[in-house]
Each structure stands twice: as structure tokens, then as C-alpha cells.
C-alpha positions in Angstrom: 99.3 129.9 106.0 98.3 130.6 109.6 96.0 127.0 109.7 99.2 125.0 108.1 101.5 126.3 111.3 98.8 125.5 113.7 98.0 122.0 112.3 102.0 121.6 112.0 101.5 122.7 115.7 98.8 120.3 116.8 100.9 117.2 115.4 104.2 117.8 117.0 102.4 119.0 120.7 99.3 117.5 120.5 100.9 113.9 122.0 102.3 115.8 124.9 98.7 116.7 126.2 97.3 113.5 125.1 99.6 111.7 127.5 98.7 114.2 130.7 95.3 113.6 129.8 95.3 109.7 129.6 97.2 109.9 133.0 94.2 111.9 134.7 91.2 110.4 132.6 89.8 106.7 132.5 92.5 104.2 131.5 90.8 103.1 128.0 91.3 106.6 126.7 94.8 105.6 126.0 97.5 108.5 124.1 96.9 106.7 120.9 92.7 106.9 121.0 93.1 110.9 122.0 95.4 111.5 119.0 93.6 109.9 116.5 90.1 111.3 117.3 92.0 114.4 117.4 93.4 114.1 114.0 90.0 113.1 112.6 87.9 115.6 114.7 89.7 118.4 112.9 89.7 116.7 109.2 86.0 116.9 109.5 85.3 120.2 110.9 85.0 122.2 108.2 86.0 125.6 109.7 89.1 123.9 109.4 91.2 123.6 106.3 93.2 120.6 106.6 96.4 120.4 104.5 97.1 117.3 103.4 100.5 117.5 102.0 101.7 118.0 104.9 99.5 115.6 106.8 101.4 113.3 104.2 104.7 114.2 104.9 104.1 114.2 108.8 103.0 110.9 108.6 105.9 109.4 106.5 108.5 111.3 108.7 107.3 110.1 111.5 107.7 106.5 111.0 110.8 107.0 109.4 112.6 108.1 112.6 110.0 106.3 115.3 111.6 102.9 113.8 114.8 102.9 114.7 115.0 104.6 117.7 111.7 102.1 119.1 114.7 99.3 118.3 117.6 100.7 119.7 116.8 99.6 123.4 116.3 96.1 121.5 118.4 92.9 123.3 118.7 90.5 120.7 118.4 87.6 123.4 117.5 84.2 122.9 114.7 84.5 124.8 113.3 87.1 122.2 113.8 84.2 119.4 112.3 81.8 121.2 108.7 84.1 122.0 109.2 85.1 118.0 108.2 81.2 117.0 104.8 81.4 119.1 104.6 85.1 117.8 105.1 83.7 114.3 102.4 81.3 114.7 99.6 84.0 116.1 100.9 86.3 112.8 100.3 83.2 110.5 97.5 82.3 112.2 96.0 85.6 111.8 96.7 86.2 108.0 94.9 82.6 107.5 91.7 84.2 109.1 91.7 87.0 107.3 91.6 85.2 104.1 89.2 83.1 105.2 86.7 85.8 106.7 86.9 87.8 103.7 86.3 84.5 101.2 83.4 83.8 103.0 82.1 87.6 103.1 82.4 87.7 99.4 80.6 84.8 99.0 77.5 85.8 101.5 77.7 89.3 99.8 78.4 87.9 96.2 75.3 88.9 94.6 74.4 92.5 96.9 78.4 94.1 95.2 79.5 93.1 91.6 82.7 93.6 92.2 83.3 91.6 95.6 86.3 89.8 94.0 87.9 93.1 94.1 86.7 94.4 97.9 87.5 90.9 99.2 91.3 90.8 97.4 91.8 94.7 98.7 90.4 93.4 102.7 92.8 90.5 102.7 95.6 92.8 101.9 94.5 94.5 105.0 94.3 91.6 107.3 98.0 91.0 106.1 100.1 93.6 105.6 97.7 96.7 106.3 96.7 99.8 104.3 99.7 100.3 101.7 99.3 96.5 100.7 95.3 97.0 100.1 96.0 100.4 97.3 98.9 98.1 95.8 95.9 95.1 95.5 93.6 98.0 94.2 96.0 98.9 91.7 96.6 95.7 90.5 93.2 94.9 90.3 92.7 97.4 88.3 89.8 99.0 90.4 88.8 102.3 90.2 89.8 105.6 91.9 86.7 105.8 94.1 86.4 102.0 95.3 90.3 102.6 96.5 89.3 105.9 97.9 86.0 104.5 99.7 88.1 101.4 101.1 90.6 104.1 102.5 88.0 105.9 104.5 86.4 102.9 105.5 89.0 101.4 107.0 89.9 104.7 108.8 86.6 103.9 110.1 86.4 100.6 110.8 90.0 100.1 111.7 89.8 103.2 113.8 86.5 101.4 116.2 88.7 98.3 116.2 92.0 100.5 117.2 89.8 101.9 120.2 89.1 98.4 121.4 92.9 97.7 121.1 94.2 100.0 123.1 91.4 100.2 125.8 89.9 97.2 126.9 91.2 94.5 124.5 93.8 93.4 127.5 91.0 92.8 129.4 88.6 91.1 127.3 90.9 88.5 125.6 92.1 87.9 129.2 88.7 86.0 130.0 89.9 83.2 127.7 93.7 83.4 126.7 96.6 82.9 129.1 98.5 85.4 130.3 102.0 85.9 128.8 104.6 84.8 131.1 105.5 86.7 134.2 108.7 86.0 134.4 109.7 87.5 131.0 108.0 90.3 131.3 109.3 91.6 134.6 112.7 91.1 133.1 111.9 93.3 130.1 110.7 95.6 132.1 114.0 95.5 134.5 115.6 96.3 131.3 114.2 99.2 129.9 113.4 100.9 132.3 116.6 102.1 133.4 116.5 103.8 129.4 113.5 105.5 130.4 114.3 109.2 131.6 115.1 111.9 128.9 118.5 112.6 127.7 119.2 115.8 125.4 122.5 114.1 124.6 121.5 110.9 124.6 118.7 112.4 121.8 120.9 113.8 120.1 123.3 110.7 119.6 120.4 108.5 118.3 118.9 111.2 115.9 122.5 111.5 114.3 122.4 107.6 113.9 118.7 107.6 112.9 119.1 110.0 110.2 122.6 108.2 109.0 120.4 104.8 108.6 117.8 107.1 106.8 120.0 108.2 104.5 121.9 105.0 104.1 118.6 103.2 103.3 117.2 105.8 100.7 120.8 106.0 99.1 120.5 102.3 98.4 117.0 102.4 97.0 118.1 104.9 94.3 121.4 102.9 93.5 119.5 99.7 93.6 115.9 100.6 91.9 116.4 104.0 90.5 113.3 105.3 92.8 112.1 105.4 96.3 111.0 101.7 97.2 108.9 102.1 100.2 109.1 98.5 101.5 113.0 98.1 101.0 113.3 101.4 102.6 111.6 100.5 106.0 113.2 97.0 105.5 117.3 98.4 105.4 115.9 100.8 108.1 114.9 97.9 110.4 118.0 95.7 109.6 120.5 98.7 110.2 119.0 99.8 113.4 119.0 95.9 114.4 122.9 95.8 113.3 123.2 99.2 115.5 122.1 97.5 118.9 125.4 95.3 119.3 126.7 98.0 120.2 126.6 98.6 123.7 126.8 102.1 124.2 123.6 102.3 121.7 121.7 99.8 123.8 122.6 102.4 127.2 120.8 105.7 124.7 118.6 107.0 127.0 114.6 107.4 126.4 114.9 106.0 123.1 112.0 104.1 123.5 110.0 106.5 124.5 110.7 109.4 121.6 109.7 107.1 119.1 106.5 106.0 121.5 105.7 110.0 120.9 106.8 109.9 117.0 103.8 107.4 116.5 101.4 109.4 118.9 102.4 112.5 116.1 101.6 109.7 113.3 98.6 108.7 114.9 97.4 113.1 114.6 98.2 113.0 111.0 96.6 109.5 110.4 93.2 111.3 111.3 94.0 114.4 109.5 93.5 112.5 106.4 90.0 110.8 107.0 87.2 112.9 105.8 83.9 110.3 106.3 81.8 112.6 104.1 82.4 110.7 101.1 82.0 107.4 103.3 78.5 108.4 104.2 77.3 109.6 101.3 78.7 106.4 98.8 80.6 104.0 100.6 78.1 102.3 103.6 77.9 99.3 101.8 81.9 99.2 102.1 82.1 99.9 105.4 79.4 96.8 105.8 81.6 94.8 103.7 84.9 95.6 105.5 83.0 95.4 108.9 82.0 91.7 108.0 85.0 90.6 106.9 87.0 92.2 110.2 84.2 90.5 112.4 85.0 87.1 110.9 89.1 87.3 111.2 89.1 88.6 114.3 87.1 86.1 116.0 88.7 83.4 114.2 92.1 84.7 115.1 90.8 84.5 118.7 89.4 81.1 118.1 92.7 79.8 117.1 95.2 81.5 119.9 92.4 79.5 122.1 93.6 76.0 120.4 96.7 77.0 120.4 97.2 78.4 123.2 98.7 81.9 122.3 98.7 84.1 125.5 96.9 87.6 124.7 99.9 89.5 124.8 101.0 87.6 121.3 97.6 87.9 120.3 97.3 91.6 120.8 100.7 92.6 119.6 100.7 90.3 116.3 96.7 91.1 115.8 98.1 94.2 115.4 101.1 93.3 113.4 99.1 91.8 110.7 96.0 94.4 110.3 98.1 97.9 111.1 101.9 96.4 110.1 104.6 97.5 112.2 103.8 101.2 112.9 101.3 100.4 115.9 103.2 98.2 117.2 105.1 100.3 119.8 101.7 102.0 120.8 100.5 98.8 121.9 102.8 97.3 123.5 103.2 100.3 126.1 99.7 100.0 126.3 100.2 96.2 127.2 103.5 97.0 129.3 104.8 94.3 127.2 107.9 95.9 125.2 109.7 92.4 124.9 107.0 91.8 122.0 108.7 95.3 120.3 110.9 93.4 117.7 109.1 90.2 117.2 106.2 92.7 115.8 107.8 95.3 113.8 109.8 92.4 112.0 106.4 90.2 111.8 104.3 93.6 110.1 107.4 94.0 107.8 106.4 90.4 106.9 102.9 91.2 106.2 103.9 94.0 103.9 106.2 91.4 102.4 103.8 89.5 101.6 100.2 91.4 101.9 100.2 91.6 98.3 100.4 88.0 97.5 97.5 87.1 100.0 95.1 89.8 98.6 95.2 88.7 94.7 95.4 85.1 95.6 91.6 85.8 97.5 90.4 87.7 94.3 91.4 84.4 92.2 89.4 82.6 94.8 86.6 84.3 95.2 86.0 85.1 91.2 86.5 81.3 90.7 83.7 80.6 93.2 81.7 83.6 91.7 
């Protein structure tokens, strides 16, 4: 009982000293790195018993509420549209390179796994819509508990290096050779928000009410409408009634909005690591985490291949990169990274998308690659 409290502890408080700590450390060791070694430093430490119900429930809760109140500061402007066609582009683009990458990794590693069909289907679901999309592909492929429980871990792994490199230096590096997102919109974005920025206990208050009334709202209608709990129409109506909620003006003027569900995804990111043990990994899964690493390797550089013809700027890149492989829940992590919240809606909408349509993308590449097989 005592090591449930404390781990209940360590989520809810453990983003608060990740944040002093980035602020008096190295810049790369961004909130979001700190809380997600932290989460999988104490899932592997064996003098500590991890729960992972409620590792399970913290991390569902927690993007239930950081949603709406990362949109609430949201101006629908046209500008917004306008940078959501180039950001629908880079998304696009970067679902295309994922298929590709993992097609040709299935190929080159065709006759090393027999069931690459099945690894390359569930790794496309992940270039395109993230981890839920790859254990729906799983399921529909019919694959087996372990290989969906291997390709878990590994992409905790894998996707946890590449996370690293996203919020560290990734501005950097992709700044040798993409252009760099326009000035002028950025400085008014900033103007913006940052008169939301300082903490409000009223101001809190209001938008929690509202948060858990669109909760509510959105799992009322998935019971009416499907008789269950439908995950992807749930964060769907969430989105759309937190987007309806920002016409109004005195919603817009909520205080630190932004912010709170910044820290909601820093408790996400804790409870994210709590569930990655790598001692299965180690023991029975390195040749999927050479698999996954392959594939990654391959859409990631094409991605970046393609903003280069098509001249993305790296802000895009960064912010729909993320969109497509981690779907909207990173999304507000990077972009404070980035300083870049402008790119706040045209992600989250542009991951829901992914989710949309992850599924699709992954069994299509399993019909592909067992045709070629």
C-alpha cells in the first residue's frame, strides 16, 4: 500500500522537480526526458513494486484532462489554417515514409523473422497513428500475445532514444538543413499566450469544471452511441468540444491553461515509463528492437528527405514527426520545447488523424509485404 501512495506521489510531483531541474541543468535534459527516465528507472528497479493499474489509470487520466485545457488558449485564426496545409503535408509526407521504410525492412529482413508481414503491418501503425493503432494491427493480425508484448517494450525503447533526440537537440540538428519557421508568426503566438501564462486558482478551477463537463459529455455519447467506451471517438468529441469552447472569449482569457495541461503530459510521461520493464526485451525481443530500429531509421530520414524538397521548415517537421509516430499526446511537450505553440492545434488534430487512420496504413503494409514475401 505504502509503494502505491509513493508511486501515486512521484507522478503527480515528480514534473514539478523535473522542470527546476531542466532550468538549472543542460538544456537537452528537457521536463519530458527527466520524467520518462524517471518513470522507467523505477519500473526496472526491482526493489520497487510498480503497480500498474494505476500506472494505467494515471496515464489515461492524464490525457483526458491535458487535451482540452492544452486547446483552450487556442485562436482559431486564419493564419492557423493556412500553416495546417504545409502541416498536413509534413504529416502525409511522414506516414508515406513510414510505410515505405518498414516495406523495405521487411523485405531486407524477410528471411532472418517469419513473420515480418506481421512486425512490418504493427511498425506502420506506429509511424501513423502511434502505439494504440500498432495493438489494434496486432490484434487484427492475429499475432500472438508475446510479439504484441515485445513490440510494446520495444518501442518504449526505441521510441524512448528517438523521444530524447526530440526534445533535446532535434531543433538544432534539423536546423542545418530545413528553414526556419517563420518569425513573424511565431512572435505573434507568443504575444498571445503569454499573457495566459501565470497561474490562476480560479481561473483553474473554471477550466476543470468545463474539462470535466466535455469528459463527461464525450463518454456519455460513446455509451448512447456504441454501447462501450470507444477510445478514438472519445478523444475525438473531447477535441471538437474543447474547439467549440474557445469562441468563447472569456475561455480564451483562462489563465495558465496551457501550462496545466503542459504538466498533465509531464505526469503522463512518469506513468509512460512505469510500464516498460526491458527484461523481457533483453532476454526475447533484440531482434524486434533491430527490426523496429531499422524501420524508424528509414522513415525518419526519408521524412527529413522530403521536408528538404519540399521545403517544410523544422518546426512543422518536428511537431508533425511527432504527430504521426507519438499521436497527439506529445504534442504540447514539444512544442514548448520548440517555443512554437501556434503548431498546438494543427498537431493534436493531425495525431487524431493518424489514429484515424493508423489502422488502415498498418494492414495495408502486411498485404504488401506478404504479397512480396
Amino acid at each position: 500500500m505504502i509503494y502505491t501512495l509513493l508511486q501515486i506521489l512521484i507522478i503527480v510531483a515528480f514534473p514539478f522537480l523535473a522542470k527546476i531541474i531542466s532550468n538549472k541543468t543542460v538544456s537537452w535534459l528537457s521536463p519530458v526526458v527527466l520524467c520518462y527516465l524517471a518513470g522507467i528507472i523505477l519500473a526496472n528497479w526491482n526493489s520497487f513494486p510498480i503497480n500498474h493499474a494505476v500506472a494505467d489509470y494515471a496515464t489515461q487520466g492524464t490525457i483526458l484532462l491535458a487535451l482540452p485545457f492544452l486547446l483552450y488558449s487556442t485562436n482559431l485564426s486564419s493564419g492557423i489554417y493556412t500553416e495546417f496545409k504545409t502541416a498536413l503535408l509534413s504529416f502525409l509526407l511522414c506516414v508515406l515514409s513510414g510505410l515505405i521504410g518498414t516495406t523495405i525492412t521487411a523485405w531486407l529482413l524477410h528471411g532472418t523473422y517469419e513473420n515480418a508481414p506481421v512486425l512490418a503491418g504493427m511498425i506502420a501503425a506506429i509511424f501513423s497513428g502511434g502505439i494504440p493503432n500498432m495493438q489494434a494491427v496486432g490484434m487484427a493480425l492475429e499475432a500472438d500475445k508475446e510479439t504484441i508484448v515485445l513490440m510494446n517494450t520495444a518501442d518504449v525503447f526505441v521510441g524512448g532514444i528517438f523521444l530524447v533526440f526530440l526534445t533535446s537537440i532535434a531543433h538544432t540538428v534539423m536546423g542545418l538543413f530545413l528553414n526556419n519557421y517563420l518569425k513573424g508568426n511565431l512572435q505573434m503566438s507568443k504575444t498571445k499566450l503569454n499573457s495566459n501564462r501565470l497561474f490562476n486558482l480560479v481561473d483553474f478551477g473554471k477550466g476543470l469544471l468545463i474539462t470535466i463537463g466535455i469528459i463527461g459529455l464525450s463518454v456519455g455519447m460513446s455509451f448512447l452511441l456504441f454501447q462501450k467506451l470507444a477510445a478514438t471517438f472519445i478523444i475525438l468529441s473531447i477535441t471538437t468540444f474543447s474547439l467549440l469552447v474557445t469562441k468563447l472569449e472569456w475561455v480564451q482569457r483562462l489563465k495558465g491553461t496551457f501550462e496545466i495541461g503542459d504538466y498533465l503530459l509531464l505526469m503522463f510521461c512518469v506513468a509512460v515509463g512505469m510500464l516498460a520493464n526491458f527484461d523481457s526485451i533483453l532476454t526475447d525481443g533484440m531482434g524486434v528492437i533491430t527490426f523496429l530500429a531499422i524501420a524508424w531509421g528509414i522513415t525518419v530520414s526519408l521524412h527529413w528527405l522530403f521536408c528538404y524538397l519540399f521545403k517544410i521548415d523544422r518546426d512543422t517537421a518536428i511537431v508533425t514527426q511527432t504527430a504521426a509516430i507519438y499521436g497527439p499526446v506529445f504534442i504540447g511537450q514539444i512544442a514548448s520545447t520548440i517555443d512554437n505553440r501556434r503548431l498546438v492545434f494543427p498537431g493534436i488534430a493531425l495525431g487524431l488523424l493518424g489514429i484515424a487512420m493508423g489502422n488502415y496504413v498498418g494492414v495495408f503494409v502486411f498485404w504488401v509485404v506478404s504479397l512480396g514475401s
